[in-house]
TORKOLRO-366530 format. One line per 10 residues: number of its first residue (from 0); their letters; for each residue x, y, z of C-alpha. Coordinates in Angstrom, 2 decimals, decimal comma. Layout:
BEGIN
NUM = a = X/Y/Z; ...
END
This chain:
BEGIN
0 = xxxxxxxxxx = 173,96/174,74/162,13; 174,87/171,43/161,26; 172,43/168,19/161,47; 175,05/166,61/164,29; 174,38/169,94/166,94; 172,19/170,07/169,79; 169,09/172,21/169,43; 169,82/175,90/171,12; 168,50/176,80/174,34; 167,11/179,86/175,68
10 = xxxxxxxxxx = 169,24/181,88/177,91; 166,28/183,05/179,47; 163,07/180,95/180,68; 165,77/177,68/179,52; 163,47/176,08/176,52; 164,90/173,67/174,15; 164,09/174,44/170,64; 162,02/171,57/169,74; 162,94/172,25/165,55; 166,79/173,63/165,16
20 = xxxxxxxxxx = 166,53/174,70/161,56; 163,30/176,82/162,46; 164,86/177,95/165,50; 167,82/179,92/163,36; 164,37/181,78/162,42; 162,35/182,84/165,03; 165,12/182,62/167,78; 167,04/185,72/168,52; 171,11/184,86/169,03; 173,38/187,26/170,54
30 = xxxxxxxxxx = 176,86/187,42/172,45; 177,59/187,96/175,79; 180,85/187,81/177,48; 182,01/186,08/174,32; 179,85/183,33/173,96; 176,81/182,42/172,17; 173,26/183,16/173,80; 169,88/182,36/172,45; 167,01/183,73/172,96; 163,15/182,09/172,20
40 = xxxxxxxxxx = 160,80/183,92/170,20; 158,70/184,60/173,27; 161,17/185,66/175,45; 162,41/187,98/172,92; 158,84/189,38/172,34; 158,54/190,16/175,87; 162,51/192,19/176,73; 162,16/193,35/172,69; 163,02/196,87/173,99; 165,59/195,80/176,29
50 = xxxxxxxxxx = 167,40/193,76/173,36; 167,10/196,69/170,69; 168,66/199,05/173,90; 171,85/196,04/173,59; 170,78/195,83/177,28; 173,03/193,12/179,35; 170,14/190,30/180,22; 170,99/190,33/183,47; 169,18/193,87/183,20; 165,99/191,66/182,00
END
């Protein structure tokens, strides 16, 4: 991720990463429908199941 890039936000509750380079990790990134998703660290705590499954979010 370069230094010029806007921190990634979470596809799921919508919070900003307030570090990008620590974001990269404790953030979870996937794709869906071709494009990049992120996913906070507590958001991904709480569907962790649902992610391992490769469940579509809109399932969580």
């Amino acid at each position: 991720m370069a230094d010029d890039e806007a921190p990634p936000v979470c596809a799921t509750c919508g919070g900003a990463a307030p570090d990008p380079a620590f974001a990269r990790l404790t953030w979870t990134r996937g794709t869906e429908n071709g494009r990049e998703v992120w996913t906070c660290d507590r958001c991904s705590r709480e569907h962790l199941r649902s992610i391992e499954g490769k469940l579509d979010s809109a399932w969580w």
